[in-house]
KOLVEXSE-700585 format. One record per residue: x, y, z of N, C-alpha, C, O in turn. Coordinates in steps of 0.2 Angstrom, whole numbers, plus 5000, padded with zeros to 4 digits. Layout:
<nodes>
XYZXYZXYZXYZ/...
</nodes>
This chain:
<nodes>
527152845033527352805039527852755037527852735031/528452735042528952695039529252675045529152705050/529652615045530052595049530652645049530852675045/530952635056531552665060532152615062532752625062/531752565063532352525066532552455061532152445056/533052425062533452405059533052295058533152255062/532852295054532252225053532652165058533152135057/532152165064532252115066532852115073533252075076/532752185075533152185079532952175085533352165090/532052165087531652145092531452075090531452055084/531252045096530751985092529851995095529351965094/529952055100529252095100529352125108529852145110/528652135111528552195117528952215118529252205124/528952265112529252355114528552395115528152395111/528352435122528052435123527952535125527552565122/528152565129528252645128528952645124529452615123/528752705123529152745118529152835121528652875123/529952855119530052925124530452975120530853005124/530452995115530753035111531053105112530653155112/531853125113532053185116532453205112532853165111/532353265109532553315105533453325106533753325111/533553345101534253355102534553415102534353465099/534953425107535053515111535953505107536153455103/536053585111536753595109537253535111537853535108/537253485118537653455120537553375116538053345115/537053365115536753305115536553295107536553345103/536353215105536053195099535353185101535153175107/535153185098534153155096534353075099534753035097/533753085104533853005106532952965107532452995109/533052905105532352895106532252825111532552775109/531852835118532052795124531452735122530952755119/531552665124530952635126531052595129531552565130/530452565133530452495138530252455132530152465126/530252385137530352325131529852285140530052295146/529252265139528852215143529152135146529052125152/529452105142529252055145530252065141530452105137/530551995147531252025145531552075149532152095149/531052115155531152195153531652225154532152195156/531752295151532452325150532052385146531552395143/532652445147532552525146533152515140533752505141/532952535134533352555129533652625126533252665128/534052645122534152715122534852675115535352645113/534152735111534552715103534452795099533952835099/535152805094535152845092535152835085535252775083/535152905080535152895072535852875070536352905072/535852815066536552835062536352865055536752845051/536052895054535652915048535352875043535352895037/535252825044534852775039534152745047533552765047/534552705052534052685055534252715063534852745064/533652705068533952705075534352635077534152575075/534852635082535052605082535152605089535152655092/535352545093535752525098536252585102536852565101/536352645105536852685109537452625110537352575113/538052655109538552635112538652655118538252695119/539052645124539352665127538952675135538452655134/539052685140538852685147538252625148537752635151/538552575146538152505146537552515142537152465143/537252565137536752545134536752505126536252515123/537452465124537352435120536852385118536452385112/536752335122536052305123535452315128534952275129/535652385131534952395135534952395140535452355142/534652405146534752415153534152365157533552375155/534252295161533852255161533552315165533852375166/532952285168532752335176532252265180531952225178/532452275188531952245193531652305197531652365196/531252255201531252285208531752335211532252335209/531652365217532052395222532452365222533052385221/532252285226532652245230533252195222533652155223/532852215219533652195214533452115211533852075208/532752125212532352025210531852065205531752125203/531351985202530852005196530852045193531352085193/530352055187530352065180529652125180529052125181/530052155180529152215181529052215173529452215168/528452225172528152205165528152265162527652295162/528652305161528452375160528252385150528352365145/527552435155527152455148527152525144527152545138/527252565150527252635147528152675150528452675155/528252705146528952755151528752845149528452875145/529152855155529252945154529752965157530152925161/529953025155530453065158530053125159529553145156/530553145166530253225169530553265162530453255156/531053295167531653335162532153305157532753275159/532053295152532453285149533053245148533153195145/533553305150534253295152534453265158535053245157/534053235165534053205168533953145169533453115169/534753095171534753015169534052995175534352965180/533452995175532852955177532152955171531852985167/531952885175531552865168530852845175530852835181/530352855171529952825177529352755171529052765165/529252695175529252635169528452625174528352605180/528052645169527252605172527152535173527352505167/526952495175526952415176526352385177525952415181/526152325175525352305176525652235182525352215186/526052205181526352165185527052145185527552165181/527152075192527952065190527751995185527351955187/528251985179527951935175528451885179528551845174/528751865184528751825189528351785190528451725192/527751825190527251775195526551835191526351885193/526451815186525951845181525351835183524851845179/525251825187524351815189524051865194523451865195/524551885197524351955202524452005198525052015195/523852055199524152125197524552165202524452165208/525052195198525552245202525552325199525952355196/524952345200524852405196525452475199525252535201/526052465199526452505199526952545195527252515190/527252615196527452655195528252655199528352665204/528852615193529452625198529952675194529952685188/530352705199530652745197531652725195531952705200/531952725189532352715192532952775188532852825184/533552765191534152805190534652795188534852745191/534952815182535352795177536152775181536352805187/536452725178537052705183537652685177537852625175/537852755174538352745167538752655170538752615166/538752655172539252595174539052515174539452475171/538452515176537652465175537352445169536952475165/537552395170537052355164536252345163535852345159/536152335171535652335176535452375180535852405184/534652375181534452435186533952425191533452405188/534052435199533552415201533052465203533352525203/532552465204532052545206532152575214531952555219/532352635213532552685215531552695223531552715229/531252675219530752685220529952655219529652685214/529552615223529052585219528452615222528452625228/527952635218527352675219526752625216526552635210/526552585221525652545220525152565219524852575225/524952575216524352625215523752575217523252615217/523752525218523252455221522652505223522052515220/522852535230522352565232521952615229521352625230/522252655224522052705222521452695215521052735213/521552635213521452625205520952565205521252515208/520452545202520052495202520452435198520852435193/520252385204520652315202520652275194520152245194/521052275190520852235183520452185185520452155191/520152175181519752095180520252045178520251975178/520852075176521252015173522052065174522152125174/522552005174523152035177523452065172523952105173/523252065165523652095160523352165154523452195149/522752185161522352235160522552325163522252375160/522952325167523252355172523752425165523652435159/524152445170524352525169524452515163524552455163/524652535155524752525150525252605148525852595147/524952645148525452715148525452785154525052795159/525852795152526152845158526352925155526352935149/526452955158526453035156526653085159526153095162/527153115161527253175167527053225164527353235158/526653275166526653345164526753395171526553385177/527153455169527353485173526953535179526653565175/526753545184526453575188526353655186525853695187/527053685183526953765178526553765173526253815172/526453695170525753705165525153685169524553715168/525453635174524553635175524253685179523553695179/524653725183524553775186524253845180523653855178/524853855178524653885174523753885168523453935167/523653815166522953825166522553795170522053765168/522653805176522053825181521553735182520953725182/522253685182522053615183521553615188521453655191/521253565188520553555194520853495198520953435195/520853505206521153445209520553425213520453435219/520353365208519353325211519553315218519253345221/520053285221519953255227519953305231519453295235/520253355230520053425234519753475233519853525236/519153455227518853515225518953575224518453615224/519653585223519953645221520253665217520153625212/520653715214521153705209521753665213521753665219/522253635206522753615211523353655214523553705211/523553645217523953685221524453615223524353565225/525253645220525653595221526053585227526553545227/525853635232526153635241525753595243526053565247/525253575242524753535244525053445246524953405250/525553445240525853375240526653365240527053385235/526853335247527453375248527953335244527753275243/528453335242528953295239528853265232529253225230/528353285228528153265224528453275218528253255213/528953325218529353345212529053405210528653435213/529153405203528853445198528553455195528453505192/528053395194527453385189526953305192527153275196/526553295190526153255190526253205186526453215180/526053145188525853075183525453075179525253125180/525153045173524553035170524552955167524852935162/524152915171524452845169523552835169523152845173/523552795161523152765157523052655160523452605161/522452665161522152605164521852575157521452595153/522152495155521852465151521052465152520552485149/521252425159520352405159519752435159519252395158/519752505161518952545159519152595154518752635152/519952615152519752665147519952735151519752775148/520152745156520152815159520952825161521352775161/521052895161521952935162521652935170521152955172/522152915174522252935182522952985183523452975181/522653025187523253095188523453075196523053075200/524053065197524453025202524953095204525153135200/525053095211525453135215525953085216525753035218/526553085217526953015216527653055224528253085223/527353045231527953075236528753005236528852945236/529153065236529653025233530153005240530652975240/529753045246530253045253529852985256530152935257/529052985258528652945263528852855259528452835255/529252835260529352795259529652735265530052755269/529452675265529652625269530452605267530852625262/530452545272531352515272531452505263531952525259/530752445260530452435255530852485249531052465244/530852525249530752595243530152595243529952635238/529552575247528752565243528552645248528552665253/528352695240528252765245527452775242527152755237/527252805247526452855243526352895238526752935234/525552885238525352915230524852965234524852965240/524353005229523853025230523553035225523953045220/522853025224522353045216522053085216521553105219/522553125211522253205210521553205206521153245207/521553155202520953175196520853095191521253055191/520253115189520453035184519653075179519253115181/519753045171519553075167519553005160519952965160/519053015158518852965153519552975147519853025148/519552935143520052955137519652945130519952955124/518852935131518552935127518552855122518352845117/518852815126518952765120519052705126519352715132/518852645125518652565129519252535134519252505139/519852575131520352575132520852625130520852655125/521652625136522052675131522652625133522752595138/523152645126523652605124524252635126524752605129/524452725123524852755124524752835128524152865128/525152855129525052915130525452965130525952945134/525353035128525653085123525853155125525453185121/526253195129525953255132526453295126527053275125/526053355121526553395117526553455122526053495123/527153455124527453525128527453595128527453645132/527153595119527353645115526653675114526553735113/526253625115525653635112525053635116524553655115/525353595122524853605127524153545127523653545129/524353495123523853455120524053395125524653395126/523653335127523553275127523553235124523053245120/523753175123523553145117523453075121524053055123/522653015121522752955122522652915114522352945109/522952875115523152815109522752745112522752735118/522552705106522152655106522452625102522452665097/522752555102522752515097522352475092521852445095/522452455086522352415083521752355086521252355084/521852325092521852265094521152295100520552275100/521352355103520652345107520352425103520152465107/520152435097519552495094519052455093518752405094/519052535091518252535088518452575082518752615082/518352555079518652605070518052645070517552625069/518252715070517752755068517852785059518352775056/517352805057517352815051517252895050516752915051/517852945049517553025048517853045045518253005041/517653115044517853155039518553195037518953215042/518753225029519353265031519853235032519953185036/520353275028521153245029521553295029521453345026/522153265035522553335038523153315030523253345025/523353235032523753245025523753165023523753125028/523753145018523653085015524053015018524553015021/523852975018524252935024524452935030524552875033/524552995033524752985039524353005044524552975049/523853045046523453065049522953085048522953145047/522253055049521653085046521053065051521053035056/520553105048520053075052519453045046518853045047/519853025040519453015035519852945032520452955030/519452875033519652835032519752815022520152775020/519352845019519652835012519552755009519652735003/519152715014518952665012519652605017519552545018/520152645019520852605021520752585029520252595032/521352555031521452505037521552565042521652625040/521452545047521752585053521752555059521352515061/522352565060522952545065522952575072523252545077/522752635074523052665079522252715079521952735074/522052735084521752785086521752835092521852805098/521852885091522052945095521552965098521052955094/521553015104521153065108521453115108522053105106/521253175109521753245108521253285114520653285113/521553315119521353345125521853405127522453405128/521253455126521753505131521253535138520653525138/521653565143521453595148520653635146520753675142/520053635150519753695149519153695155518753655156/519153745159518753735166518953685168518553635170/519753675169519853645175519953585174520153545179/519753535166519853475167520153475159520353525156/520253405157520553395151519853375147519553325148/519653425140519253415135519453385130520053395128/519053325129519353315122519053355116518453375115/519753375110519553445106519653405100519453445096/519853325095519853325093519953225092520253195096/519553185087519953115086520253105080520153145075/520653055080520953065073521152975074521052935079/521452965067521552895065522252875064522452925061/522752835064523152835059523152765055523052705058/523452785049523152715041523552645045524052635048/523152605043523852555043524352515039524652465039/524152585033524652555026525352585030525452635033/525752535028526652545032526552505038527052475041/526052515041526252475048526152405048526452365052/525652385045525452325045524752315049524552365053/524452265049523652265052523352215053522752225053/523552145054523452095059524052105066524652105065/523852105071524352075077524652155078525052165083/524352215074524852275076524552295083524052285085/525152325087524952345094525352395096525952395099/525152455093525552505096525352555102524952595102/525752535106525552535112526252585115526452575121/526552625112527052675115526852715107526752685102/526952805108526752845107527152935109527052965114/527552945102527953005105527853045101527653025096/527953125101527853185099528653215098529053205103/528653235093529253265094529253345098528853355102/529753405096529553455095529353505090529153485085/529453565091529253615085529853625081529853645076/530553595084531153615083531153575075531353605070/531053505074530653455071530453465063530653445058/530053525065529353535059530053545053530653575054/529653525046529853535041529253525035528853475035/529253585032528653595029527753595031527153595028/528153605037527353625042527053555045526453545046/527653495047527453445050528053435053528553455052/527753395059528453365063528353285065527753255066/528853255065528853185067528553155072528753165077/528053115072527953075079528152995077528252965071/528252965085528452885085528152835089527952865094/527952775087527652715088527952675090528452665086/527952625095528352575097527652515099527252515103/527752475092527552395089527552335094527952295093/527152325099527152275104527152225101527452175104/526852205094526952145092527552155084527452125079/527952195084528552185081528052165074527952105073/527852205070527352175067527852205061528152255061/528052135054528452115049529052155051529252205049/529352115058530052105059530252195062530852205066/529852235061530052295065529452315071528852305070/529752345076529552375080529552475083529352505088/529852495079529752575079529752595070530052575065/529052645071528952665064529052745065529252755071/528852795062529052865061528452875056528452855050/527852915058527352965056527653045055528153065057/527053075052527253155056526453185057526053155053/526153225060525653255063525853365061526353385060/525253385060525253455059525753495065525653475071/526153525064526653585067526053635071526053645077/525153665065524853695067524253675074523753645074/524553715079523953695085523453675082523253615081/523153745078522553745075522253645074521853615078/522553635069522253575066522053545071521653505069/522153545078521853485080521353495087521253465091/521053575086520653615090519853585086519653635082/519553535085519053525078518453525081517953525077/518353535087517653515091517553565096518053585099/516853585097516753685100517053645108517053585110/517453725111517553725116517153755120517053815118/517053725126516453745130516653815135517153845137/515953835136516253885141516253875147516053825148/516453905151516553905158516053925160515653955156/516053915168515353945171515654035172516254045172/515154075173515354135174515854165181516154215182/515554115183515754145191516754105190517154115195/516754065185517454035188517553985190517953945188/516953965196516953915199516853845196516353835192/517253775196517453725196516753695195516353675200/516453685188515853635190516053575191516453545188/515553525198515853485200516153405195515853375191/516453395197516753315192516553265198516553285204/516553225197516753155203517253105203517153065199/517553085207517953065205517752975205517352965209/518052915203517752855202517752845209518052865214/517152785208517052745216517152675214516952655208/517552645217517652565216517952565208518352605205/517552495207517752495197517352535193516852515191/517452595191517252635186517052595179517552575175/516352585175516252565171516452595166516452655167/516852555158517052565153516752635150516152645152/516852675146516452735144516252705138516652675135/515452725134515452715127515852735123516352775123/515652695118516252725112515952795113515452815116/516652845107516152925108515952935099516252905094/515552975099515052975093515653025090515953065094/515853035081516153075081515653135079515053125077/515853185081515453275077515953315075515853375073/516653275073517153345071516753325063516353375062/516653295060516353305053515853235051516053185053/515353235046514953195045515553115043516153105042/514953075044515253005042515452995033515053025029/515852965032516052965024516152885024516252865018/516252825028516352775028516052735028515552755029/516052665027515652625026515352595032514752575031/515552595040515352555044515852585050516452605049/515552585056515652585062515952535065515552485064/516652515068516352445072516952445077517352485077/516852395081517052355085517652305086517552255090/518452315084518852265080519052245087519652245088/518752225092518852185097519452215103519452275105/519852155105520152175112520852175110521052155105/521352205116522052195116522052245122521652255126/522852275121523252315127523752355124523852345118/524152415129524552465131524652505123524952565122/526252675131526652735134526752755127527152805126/527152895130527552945126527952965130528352975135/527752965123528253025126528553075120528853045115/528453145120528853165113529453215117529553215123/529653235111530253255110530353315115529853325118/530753335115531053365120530553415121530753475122/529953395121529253435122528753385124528353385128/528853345120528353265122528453225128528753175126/528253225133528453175137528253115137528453075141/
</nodes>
């Protein structure tokens, strides 16, 4: 694990993190919001660190407001649909305006080479849909689009309708669905996000297709590999549970065996199975190189398969609390699916049919910690390292 960016170029909340692979037109670029301050960033390798993009106003960053071109949306989490397409969509727990309401919203905005500044294209309140934080800075933390061709393709389950999902169902809705991770109980909400029914405001409708534990008190970032078909929630430093398990994929950077060492970041790993998202695997990562008072990595990206070198590919971190003067580091995780299938997958009912899910009523309570079973305990203690907060996105496979 190692820093990317250049000491001291943030003085903190960098908060999603959006990782896009480099094609035949383009370079490898790596996107993020910044919370407080806010602003959309877009920085490339000079090959020693990432760096600041020159050119169509992103040399120091793109502020971003509201619609109406006022306030400070707290953005936590960011995604991109497509790729090559200048839109970004910035998850938000409030406007830090006026920080004591929550504004759990989803705005959309579009790139404007010429603009320094952006206002939202689009704002989507999820208020109704989503149980009210207890506290104003408890709200959306990560965000994630994955495509309706995957979700169709495995036979997504859409709770509000008791069906599979069907994406005629929701008109205007684009290409893919939301996945935005709620601090305050711990749970991924799947958002239909209409981009037409909207007021004078920009304020358009949503629908909740689904909501699903992430296995862990809270989620910080979150992860879709394109490639691989996996889910991934992230928990930081600040709000785990350190679990203690077994087994290492590779020495420092990824394990589910702590070795006696610190940990910083903790993952969930979910794929599709009977219609919902299973979790198939937990893992840890050290927090030697990152540091471990005050770390909060709270954005989270995958790159692609294009990537791997020696049977690994890179993933990235964005440091909410700028922890020793940097805020993006660089891990790498297995290229092999395999590695992170660790826990039996269950069978389907025979007939096909949907067993039922439900979806939350009001405030959904916090889920317990989850017990590990990918392999026995090897560590000295369980526990509890208290509370904190908050986006992926990977590479031109990672959203």
């Amino acid at each position: 694990m190692h820093t990317i960016d250049v000491e001291n170029t943030w003085s903190q909340d960098v908060s999603g993190v959006v990782y896009q692979d480099a094609s035949a037109k383009s370079e490898a670029v790596i996107w993020t919001v910044r919370n407080k301050d806010p602003a959309i960033f877009k920085l490339v390798s000079n090959g020693t660190f990432w760096v600041f993009a020159e050119g169509d106003g992103w040399s120091q960053g793109k502020k971003i407001h509201y619609a109406d071109g006022t306030g400070e949306p707290d953005g936590e989490g960011l995604t991109k649909t497509e790729y090559r397409e200048d839109e970004f969509y910035v998850a938000t727990e409030r406007d830090n305006a006026d920080k004591k309401v929550p504004r759990l919203s989803i705005l959309r905005f579009q790139d404007d080479a010429k603009a320094t500044e952006l206002s939202a294209t689009h704002e989507w309140n999820l208020r109704e849909l989503l149980p009210t934080p207890t506290e104003e800075n408890l709200g959306l933390e990560a965000i994630r689009w994955i495509p309706d061709s995957f979700l169709v393709g495995q036979g997504f389950y859409d709770q509000g309708k008791g069906t599979a999902y069907d994406p005629s169902a929701y008109p205007s809705h684009g290409n893919g669905l939301f996945f935005t991770g709620l601090e305050e109980d711990g749970r991924i909400y799947v958002v239909a996000l209409n981009h037409d029914d909207c007021d004078a405001n920009n304020q358009c409708s949503s629908k909740l297709i689904a909501s699903f534990s992430s296995g862990r008190s809270s989620v910080s970032g979150l992860a879709f590999d394109r490639e691989m078909g996996l889910l991934w929630a992230t928990q930081d430093v600040g709000n785990v549970l350190r679990r203690r398990l077994g087994g290492v994929h590779k020495a420092g950077i990824l394990s589910t065996d702590t070795g006696g060492a610190a940990w910083t970041t903790s993952a969930n790993v979910f794929q599709i199975n009977c219609g919902d998202f299973q979790l198939v695997s937990e893992f840890e990562f050290p927090a030697e190189g990152l540091g471990i008072a005050g770390d909060g990595n709270e954005g989270f990206a995958i790159s692609a398969s294009s990537s791997c070198v020696d049977g690994y590919k890179p993933v990235f971190f964005a440091d909410d609390g700028n922890t020793n003067g940097h805020s993006l580091r660089e891990g790498n995780i297995p290229c092999d699916r395999s590695a992170f299938i660790l826990k039996p997958i269950l069978p389907c009912p025979d007939s096909m049919t949907k067993m039922p899910t439900k979806m939350p009523t009001n405030k959904p309570t916090i889920p317990p910690s989850p017990s590990p079973i990918n392999a026995p305990h090897t560590g000295d203690n369980d526990g509890d390292d208290g509370d904190s907060k908050e986006d992926d996105e990977g590479g031109g496979q990672d959203d």
